[in-house]
C-alpha positions as CSV (number, residue, x, y, z in Angstrom):
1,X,0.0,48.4,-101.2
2,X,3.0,46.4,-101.7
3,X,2.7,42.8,-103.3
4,X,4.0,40.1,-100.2
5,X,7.0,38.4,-101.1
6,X,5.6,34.7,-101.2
7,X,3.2,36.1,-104.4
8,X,5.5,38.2,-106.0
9,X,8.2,36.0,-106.2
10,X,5.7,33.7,-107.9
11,X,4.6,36.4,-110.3
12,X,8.2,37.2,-111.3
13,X,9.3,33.2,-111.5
14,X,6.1,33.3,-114.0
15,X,6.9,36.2,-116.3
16,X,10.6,34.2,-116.1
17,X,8.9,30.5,-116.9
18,X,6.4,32.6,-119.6
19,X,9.7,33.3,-121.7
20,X,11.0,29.9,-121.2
21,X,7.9,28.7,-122.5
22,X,9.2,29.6,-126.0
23,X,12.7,28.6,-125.9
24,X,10.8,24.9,-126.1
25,X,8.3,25.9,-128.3
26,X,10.8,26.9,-131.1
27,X,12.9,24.4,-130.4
28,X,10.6,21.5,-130.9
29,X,8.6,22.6,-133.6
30,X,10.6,21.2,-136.2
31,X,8.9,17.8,-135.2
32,X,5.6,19.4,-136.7
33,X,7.3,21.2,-139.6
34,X,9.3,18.9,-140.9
35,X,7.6,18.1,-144.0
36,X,7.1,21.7,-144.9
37,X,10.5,22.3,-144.3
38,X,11.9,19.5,-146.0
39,X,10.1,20.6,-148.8
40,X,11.3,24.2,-148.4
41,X,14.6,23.6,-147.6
42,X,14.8,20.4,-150.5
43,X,16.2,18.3,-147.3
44,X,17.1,14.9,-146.5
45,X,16.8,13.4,-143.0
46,X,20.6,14.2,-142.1
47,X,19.7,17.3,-143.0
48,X,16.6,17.3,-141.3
49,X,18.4,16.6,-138.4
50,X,21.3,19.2,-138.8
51,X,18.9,21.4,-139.3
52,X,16.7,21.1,-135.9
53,X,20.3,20.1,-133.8
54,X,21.2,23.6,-134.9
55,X,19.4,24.9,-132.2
56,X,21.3,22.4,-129.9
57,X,24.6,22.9,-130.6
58,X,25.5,26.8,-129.6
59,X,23.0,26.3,-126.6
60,X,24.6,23.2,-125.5
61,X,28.1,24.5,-125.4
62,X,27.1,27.9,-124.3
63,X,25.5,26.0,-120.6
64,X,28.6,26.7,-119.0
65,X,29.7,30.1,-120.0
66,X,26.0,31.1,-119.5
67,X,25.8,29.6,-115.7
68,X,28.6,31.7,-115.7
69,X,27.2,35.0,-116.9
70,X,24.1,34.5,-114.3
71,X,26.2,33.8,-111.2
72,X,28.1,37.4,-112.9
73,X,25.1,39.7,-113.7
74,X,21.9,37.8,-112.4
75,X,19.2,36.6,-114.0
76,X,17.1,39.4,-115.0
77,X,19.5,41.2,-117.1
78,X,20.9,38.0,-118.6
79,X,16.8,36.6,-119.8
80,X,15.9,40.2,-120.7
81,X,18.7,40.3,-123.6
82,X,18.4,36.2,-124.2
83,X,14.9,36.6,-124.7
84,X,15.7,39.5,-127.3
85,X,18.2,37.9,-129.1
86,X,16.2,34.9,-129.6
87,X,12.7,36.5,-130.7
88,X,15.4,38.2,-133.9
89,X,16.4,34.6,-134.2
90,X,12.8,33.0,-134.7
91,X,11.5,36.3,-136.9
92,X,14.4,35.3,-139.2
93,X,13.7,31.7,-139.3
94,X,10.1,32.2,-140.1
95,X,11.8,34.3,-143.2
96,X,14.0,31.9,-144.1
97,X,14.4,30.8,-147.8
98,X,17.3,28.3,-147.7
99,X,18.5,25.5,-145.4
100,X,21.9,28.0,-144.6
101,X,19.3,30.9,-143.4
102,X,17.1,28.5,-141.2
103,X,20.6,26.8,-139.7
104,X,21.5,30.2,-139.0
105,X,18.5,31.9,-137.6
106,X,17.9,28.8,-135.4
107,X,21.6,29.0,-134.3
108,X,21.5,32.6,-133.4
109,X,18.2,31.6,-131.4
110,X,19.6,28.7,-129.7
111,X,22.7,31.3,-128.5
112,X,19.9,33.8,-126.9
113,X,18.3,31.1,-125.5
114,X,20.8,29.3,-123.8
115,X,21.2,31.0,-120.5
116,X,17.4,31.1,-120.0
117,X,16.7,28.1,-118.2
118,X,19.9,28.6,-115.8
119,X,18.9,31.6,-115.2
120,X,15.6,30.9,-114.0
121,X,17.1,28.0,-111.8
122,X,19.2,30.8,-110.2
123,X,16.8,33.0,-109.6
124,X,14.9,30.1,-107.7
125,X,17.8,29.5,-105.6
126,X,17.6,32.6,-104.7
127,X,13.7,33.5,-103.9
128,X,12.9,29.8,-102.7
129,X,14.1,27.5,-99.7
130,X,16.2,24.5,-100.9
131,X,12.9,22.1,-99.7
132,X,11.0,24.2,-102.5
133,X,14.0,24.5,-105.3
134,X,13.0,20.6,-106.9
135,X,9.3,21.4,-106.4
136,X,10.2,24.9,-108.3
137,X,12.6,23.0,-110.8
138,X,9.6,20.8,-111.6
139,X,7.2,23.2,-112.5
140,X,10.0,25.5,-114.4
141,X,10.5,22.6,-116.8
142,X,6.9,22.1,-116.9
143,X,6.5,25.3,-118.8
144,X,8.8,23.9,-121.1
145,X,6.3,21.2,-121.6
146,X,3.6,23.8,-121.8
147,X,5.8,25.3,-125.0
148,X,6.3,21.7,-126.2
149,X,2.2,20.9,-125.9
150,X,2.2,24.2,-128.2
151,X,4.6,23.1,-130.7
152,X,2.5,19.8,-131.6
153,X,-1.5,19.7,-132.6
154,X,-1.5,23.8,-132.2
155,X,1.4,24.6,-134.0
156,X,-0.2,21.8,-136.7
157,X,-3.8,23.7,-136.6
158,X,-2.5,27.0,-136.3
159,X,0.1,26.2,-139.2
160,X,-2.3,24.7,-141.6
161,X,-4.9,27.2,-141.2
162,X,-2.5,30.6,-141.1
163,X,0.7,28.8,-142.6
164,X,4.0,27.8,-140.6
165,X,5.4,31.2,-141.2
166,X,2.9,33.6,-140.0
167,X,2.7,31.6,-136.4
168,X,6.9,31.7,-136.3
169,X,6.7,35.7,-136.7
170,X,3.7,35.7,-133.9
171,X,6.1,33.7,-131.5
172,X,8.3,36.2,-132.4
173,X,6.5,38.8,-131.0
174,X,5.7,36.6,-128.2
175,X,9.4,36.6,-127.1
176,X,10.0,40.1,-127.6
177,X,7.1,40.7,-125.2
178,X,8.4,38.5,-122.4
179,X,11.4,40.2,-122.8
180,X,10.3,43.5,-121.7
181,X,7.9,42.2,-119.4
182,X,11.0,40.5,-117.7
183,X,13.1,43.7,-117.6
184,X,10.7,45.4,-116.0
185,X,9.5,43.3,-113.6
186,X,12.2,41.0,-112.1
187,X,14.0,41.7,-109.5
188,X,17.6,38.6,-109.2
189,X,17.0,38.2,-105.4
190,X,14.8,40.0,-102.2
191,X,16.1,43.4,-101.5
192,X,15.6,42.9,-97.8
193,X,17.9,39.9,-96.4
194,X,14.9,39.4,-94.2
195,X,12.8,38.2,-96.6
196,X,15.3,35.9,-97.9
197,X,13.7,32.3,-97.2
198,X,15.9,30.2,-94.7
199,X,18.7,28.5,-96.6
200,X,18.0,30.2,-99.8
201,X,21.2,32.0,-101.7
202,X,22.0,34.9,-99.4
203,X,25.4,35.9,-101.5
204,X,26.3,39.1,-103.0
205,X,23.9,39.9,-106.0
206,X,27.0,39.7,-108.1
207,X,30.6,37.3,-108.1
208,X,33.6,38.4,-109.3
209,X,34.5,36.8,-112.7
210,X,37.4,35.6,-110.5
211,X,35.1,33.6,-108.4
212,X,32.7,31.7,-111.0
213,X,35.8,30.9,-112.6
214,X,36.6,29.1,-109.6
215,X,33.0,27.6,-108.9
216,X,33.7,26.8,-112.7
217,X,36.9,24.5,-111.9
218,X,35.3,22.8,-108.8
219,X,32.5,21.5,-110.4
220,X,34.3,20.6,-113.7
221,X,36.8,18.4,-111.0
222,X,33.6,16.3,-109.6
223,X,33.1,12.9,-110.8
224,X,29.3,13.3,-109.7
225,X,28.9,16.1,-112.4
226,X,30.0,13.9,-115.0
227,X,27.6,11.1,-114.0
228,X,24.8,13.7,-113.7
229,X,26.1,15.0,-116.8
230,X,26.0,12.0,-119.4
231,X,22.5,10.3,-117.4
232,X,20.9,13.9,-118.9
233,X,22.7,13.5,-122.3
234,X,21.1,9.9,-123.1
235,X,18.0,10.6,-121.3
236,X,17.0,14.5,-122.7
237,X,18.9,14.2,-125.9
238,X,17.2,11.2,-126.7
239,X,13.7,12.7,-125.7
240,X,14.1,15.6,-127.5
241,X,15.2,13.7,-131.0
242,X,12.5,11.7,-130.3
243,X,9.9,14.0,-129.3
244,X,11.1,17.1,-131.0
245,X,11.8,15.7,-134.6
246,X,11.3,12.1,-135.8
247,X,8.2,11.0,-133.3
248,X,5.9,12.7,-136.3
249,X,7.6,11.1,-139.2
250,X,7.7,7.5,-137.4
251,X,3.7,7.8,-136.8
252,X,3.3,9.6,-140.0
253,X,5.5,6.7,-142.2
254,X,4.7,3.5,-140.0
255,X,0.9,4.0,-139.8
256,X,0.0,6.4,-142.7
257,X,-2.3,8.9,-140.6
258,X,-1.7,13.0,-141.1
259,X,0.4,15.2,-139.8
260,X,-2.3,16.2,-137.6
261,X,-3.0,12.8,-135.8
262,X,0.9,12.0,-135.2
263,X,1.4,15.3,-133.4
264,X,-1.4,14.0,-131.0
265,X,0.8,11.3,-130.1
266,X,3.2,13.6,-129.4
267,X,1.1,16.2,-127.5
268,X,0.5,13.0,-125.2
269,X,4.1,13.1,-124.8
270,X,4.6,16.9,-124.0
271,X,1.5,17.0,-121.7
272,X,3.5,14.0,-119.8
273,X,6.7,16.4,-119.4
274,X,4.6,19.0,-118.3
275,X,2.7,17.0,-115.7
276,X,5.9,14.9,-114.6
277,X,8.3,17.5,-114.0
278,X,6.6,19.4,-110.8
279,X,5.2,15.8,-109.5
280,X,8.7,14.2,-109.3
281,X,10.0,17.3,-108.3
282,X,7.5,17.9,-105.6
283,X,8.0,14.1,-104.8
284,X,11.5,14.4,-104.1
285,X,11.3,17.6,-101.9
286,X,8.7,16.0,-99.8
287,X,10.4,12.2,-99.5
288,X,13.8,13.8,-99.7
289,X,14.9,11.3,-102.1
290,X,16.8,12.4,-104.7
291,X,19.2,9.8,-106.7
292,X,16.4,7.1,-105.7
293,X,14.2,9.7,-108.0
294,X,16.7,9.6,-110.7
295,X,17.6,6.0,-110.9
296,X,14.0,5.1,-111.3
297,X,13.3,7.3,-113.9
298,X,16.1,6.4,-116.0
299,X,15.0,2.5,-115.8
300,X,11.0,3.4,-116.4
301,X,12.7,5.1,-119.7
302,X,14.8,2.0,-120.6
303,X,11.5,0.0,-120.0
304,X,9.0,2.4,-122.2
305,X,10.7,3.1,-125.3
306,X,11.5,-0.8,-125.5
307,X,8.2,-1.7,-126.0
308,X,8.3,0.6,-129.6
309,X,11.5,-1.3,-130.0
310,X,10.2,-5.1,-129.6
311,X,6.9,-4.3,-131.4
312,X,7.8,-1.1,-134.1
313,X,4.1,-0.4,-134.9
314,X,2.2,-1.6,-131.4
315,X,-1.3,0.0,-131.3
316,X,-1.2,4.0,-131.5
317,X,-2.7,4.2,-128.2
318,X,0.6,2.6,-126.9
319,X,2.8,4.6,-128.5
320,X,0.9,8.0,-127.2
321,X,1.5,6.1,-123.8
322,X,4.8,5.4,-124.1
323,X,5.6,8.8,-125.4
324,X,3.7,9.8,-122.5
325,X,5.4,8.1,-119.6
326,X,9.0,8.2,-121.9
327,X,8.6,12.3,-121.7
328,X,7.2,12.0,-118.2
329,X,10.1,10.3,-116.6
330,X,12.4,13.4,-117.6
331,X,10.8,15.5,-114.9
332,X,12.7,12.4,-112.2
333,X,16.4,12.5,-114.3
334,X,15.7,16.4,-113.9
335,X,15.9,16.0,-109.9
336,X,19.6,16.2,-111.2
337,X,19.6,19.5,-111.3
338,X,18.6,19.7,-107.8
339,X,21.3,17.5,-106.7
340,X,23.9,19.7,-108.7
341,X,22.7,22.1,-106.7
342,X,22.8,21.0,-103.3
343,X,26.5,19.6,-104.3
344,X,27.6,22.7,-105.4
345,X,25.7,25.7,-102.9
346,X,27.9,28.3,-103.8
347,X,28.2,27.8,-107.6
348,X,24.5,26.8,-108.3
349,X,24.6,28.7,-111.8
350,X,27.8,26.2,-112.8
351,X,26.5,23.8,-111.8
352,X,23.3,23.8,-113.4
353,X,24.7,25.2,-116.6
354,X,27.3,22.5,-116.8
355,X,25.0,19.3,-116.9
356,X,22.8,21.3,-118.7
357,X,24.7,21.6,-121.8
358,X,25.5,18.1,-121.3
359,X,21.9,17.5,-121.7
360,X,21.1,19.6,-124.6
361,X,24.7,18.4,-126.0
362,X,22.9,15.3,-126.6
363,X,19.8,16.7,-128.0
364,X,22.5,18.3,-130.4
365,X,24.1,15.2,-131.4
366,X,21.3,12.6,-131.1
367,X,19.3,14.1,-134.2
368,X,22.3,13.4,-136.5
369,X,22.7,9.8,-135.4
370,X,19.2,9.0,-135.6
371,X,18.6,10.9,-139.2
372,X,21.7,8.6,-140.4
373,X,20.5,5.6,-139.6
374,X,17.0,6.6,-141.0
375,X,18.5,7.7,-144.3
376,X,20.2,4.2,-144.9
377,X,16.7,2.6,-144.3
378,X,14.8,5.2,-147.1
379,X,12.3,3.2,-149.1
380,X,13.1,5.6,-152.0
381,X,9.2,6.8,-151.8
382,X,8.5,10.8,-150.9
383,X,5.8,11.8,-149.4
384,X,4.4,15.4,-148.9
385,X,7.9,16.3,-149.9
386,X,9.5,14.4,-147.6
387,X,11.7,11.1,-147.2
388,X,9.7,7.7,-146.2
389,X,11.9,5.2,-144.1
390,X,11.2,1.7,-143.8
391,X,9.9,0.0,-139.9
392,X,13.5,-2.0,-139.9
393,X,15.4,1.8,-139.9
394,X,12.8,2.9,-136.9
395,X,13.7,0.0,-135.1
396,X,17.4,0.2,-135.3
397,X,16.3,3.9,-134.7
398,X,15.0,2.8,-131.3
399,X,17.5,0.2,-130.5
400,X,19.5,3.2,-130.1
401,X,17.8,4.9,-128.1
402,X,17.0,1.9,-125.7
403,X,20.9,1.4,-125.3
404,X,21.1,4.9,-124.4
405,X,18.2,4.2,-121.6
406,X,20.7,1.3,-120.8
407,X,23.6,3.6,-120.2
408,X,21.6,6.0,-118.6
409,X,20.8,3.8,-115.6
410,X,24.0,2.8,-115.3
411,X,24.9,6.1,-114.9
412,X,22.2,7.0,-112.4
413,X,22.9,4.0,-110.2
414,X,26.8,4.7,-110.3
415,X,25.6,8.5,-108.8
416,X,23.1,6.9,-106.3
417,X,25.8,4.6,-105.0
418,X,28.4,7.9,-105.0
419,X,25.5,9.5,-103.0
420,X,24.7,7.3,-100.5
421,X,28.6,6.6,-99.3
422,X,28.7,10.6,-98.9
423,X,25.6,10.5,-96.7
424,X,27.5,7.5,-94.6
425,X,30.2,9.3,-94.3
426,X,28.3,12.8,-93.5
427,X,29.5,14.6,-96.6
428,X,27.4,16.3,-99.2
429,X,29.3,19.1,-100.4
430,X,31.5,20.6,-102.6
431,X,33.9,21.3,-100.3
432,X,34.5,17.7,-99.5
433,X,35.3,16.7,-103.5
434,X,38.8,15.7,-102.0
435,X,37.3,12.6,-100.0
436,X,36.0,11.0,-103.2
């Protein structure tokens, strides 16, 4: 007896979300290893931060070319081989015996990673109805929080107990496994056009490299893009440097608890992206509001992180809140992705994949800034092996990133007011970019 559609497609999108899980994972546990591997790896904070935006940089700029490569082959082939590439590239960082190894391995795993997330997005345009695809967005990036929850007070416990290491290689071996589970098991789209949900993507399983070429140019020639584009730069790259690196080291410094406490805080913050990604989502597919979504997010961001600005060491309480709501927020500036999509029908996996790397371009970029301005504030003490920065360098820290938040709304009020002139007029697609 046959599966019915409505569960299987569920089943598949959760073998895809399972592998996503440890694209996030990987990439955000340098947060919790970042004293053991600035000791490894004899590391300063630039370094520190080279080191985890390693990750960030190939899979930023490989967005496109991957939205590309899933509109091409579809998703199932393009996660299978993602998903193997990056399980080589975490075995070889949890071998990794020098700074230029780790860079590398977590390069090469940022590179199999990259089209993952696209890929997923595409295969949810074309299983789900487009009232379901920010509901479905929401709970795909909440299995990036799941991976993120994993990377803090587990991967601390699990790392301390069996050393950082021997849980990389398991995660390994994680990803190889969803890997073949996803080979197997996914299909890119419903083999019978009548089981196709209304309004879901009901083009040929494959586009000529001619066409997403073209998709390509159109979406690179809309101003909404852009303003899509740099909101999710400010708003994820600053998260993710937050969240993913020096959210451990500011608790750690500032208020002299272990490792083990700090990466509380920022489980708070990874349970918030996990919970606030399918809520907002779900949100805007039943109100229908989307840049109203996105604008609001962007100024509750602005608002949260400056409260760690103002007061540097408020209560801990507040600062697992504000890491909590700051996180939280992303799953409303992730509605974007929606909107992209509805912009852009016909070239959803551009679309995506180009704001996309914009995003993760800033979580590339965004470590560096933030490690520089920590190294001119270094007290000159060590602890555990690694550097100790001074309360006045985590506040100019944060005054950076609450003139990103700044920038951000700007940004998502600019797209709102884009938006709402198309509605007037009765244009929403891409096939009107001419009018604006």
């Amino acid at each position: 007896m046959s599966i019915p559609r409505r569960y299987r497609r569920h089943l598949m999108w959760g073998t895809l979300a399972f592998g996503f899980l440890f694209v996030n994972f990987f990439r955000n546990s340098t947060a919790v290893l970042a004293g053991d591997l600035a000791a490894v790896f004899d590391a300063t904070a630039a370094e520190l931060g080279l080191l985890h935006s390693s990750f960030f940089y190939i899979y930023a700029a490989a967005q496109l070319p991957s939205g590309l490569l899933v509109d091409r082959y579809g998703p199932r082939r393009v996660v299978a081989v993602g998903l193997g590439g990056m399980g080589v590239g975490v075995a070889l960082f949890a071998a990794a015996d020098s700074f230029a190894m780790g860079f590398a391995a977590r390069f090469l795993a940022g590179l199999s990673g990259a089209a993952i997330y696209v890929a997923v997005l595409r295969f949810c345009a074309n299983w789900y109805a487009p009232e379901e695809f920010a509901t479905m967005t929401g709970f795909t990036i909440a299995a990036a929080g799941v991976g993120g929850v994993l990377a803090t007070t587990p991967l601390a416990v699990a790392a301390g107990a069996a050393g950082w290491r021997a849980v990389l290689y398991a995660s390994a071996g994680g990803v190889f496994l969803a890997a073949v589970a996803v080979a197997v098991f996914v299909r890119d789209r419903p083999a019978n056009v009548a089981d196709r949900p209304a309004g879901a993507d009901s083009g040929s399983d494959t586009d000529s490299f001619r066409e997403v070429l073209a998709g390509a140019r159109r979406v690179l020639a809309d101003v909404d893009t852009w303003l899509m584009g740099v909101m999710l730069f400010l708003i994820f790259g600053l998260n993710f440097t937050v969240i993913g690196l020096w959210g451990v080291p500011y608790i750690v410094n500032l208020y002299e608890v272990p490792v083990s406490t700090a990466s509380t805080a920022v489980l708070a913050a990874n349970v918030g992206f996990a919970l606030g990604s399918p809520a907002f989502g779900a949100l805007s597919d039943r109100t229908g509001r989307r840049t109203e979504v996105i604008l609001g997010s962007c100024v509750v961001f602005l608002l949260a992180y400056g409260v760690i600005f103002l007061t540097v060491t408020p209560p801990l309480v507040v600062v697992g809140a504000v890491l909590f709501v700051g996180m939280g927020i992303t799953g409303g500036a992730s509605v974007a992705y929606t909107v992209a999509k509805e912009r852009h029908a016909g070239d959803s996996g551009a679309a995506t994949g180009t704001i996309n790397g914009m995003a993760y371009f800033g979580a590339a970029v965004f470590p560096a800034v933030l490690g520089a301005v920590l190294d001119a504030y270094w007290t000159g003490a060590v602890v555990d092996g690694a550097r100790a920065y001074s309360a006045q360098g985590y506040r100019v820290a944060f005054g950076v990133v609450v003139a990103g938040g700044v920038l951000a709304v700007v940004c998502a009020a600019a797209l709102h007011v884009r938006v709402r002139r198309r509605e007037a007029a009765g244009t929403t697609t891409s096939s009107t970019l001419g009018d604006d």
